[in-house]
C-alpha positions as CSV (number, residue, x, y, z in Angstrom):
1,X,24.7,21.0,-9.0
2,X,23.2,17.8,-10.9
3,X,23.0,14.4,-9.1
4,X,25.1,12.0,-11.0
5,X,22.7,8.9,-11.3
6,X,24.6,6.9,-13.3
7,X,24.8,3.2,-12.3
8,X,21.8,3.9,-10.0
9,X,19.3,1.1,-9.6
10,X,15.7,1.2,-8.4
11,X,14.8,-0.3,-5.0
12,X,13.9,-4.1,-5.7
13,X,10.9,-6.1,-4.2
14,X,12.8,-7.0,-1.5
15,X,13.5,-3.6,-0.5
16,X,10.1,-2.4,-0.8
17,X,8.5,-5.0,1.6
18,X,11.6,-4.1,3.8
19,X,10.1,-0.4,3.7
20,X,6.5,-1.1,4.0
21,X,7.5,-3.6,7.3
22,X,8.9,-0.9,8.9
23,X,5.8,1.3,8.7
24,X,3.4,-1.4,10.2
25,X,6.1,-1.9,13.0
26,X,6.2,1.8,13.7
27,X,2.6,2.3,13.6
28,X,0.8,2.7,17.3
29,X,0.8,-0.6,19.4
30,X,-3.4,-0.5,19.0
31,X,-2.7,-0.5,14.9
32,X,0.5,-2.9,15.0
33,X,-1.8,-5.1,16.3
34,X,-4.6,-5.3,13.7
35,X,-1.7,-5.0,10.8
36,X,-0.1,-8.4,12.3
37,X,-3.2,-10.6,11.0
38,X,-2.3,-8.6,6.9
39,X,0.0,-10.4,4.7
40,X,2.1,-7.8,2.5
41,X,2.9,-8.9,-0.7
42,X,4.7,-6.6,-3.4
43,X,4.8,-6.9,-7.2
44,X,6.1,-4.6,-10.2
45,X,2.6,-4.2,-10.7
46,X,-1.5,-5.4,-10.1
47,X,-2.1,-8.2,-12.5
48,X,-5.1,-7.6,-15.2
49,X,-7.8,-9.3,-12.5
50,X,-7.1,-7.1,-10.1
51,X,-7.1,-3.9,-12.4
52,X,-10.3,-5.7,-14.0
53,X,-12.5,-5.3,-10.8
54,X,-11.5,-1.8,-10.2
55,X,-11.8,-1.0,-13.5
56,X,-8.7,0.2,-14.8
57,X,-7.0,0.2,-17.6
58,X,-3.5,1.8,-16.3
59,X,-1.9,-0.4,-14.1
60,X,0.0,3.2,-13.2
61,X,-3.2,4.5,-11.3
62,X,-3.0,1.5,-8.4
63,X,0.0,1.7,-5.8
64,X,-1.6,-0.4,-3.5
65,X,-4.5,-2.3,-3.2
66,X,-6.1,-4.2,0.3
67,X,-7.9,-7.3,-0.4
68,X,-9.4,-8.9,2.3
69,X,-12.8,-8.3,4.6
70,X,-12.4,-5.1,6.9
71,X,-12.9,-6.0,10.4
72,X,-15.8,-4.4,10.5
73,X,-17.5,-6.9,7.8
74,X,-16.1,-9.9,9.8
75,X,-18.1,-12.9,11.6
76,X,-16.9,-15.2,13.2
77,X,-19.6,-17.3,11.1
78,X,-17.6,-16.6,8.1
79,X,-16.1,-18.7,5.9
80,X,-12.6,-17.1,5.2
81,X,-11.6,-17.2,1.7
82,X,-8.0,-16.2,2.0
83,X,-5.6,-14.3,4.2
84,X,-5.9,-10.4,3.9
85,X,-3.8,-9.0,1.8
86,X,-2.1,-5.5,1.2
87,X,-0.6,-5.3,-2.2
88,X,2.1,-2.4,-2.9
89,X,2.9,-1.9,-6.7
90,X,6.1,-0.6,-6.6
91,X,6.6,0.5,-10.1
92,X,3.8,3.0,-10.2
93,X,5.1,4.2,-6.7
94,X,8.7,4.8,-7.7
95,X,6.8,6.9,-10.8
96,X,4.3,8.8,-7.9
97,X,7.6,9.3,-6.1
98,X,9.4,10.8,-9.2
99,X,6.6,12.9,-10.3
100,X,5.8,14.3,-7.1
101,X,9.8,15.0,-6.0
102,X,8.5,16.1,-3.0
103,X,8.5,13.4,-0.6
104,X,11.0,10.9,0.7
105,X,10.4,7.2,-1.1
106,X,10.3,4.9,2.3
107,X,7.7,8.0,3.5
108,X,5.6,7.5,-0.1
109,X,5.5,3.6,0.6
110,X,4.3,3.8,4.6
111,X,1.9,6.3,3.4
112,X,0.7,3.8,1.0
113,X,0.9,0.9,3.4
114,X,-1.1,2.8,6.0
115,X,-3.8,3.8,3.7
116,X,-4.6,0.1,2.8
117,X,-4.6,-0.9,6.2
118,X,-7.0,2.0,6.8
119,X,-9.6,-0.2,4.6
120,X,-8.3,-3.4,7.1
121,X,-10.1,-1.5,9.8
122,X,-13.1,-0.8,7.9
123,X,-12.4,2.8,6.8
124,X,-13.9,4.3,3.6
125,X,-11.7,6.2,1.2
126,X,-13.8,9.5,2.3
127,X,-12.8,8.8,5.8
128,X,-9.2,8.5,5.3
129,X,-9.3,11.6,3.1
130,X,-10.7,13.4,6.3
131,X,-7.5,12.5,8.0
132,X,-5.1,12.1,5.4
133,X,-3.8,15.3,4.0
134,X,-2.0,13.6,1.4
135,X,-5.4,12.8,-0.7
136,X,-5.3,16.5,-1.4
């Protein structure tokens, strides 16, 4: 039997910050905490700047992005340039969520959410790979 999509919309913006809330609220109470001092922000998709420094070209290759200064980099002699940020892109994640039609979308966007905040705690991508089957 074939799902009738028609008149089916993709979540908006809004809906997409609703879902990646949720997973910093139902991360562990010694996470929660750290995620509090993050701003998430969600957009269609990275602008060219931030595609720029990372150096790509497909703006379908980056579902999320942290930009900030992991704790583990922070002084309290530091000037602070900006808030920390974790960006989620949600066209490229509805078109990871499509391709992979494997996973739940809300479980797609915490995984992404929880990976960013990985690099808020000073985590390299190699160690969330050690912990993160999804990487795989």
């Amino acid at each position: 039997m074939t799902q009738d999509w028609t008149g089916a919309i993709a979540p908006s913006l809004e809906q997409f910050e609703t879902m990646g809330r949720a997973a910093l609220e139902a991360l562990p109470a010694a996470y929660r905490a750290a995620a509090r001092d993050v701003l998430l922000r969600v957009e269609d998709f990275a602008d060219d700047a931030m595609l720029d420094g990372l150096g790509l070209q497909d703006p379908f290759e980056l579902t999320g992005l942290y930009d900030g200064v992991p704790m583990t980099e922070k002084s309290v002699s530091d000037q602070p340039y900006g808030p920390d940020m974790i960006w989620l892109f949600r066209r490229p994640i509805l078109d990871e969520w499509v391709t992979r039609g494997d996973v739940a979308l809300d479980h797609l966007v915490a995984h992404v959410v929880v990976h960013e905040l990985a690099h808020h705690l000073g985590w390299s991508d190699a160690d969330i790979a050690r912990v993160d089957r999804w990487c795989e």
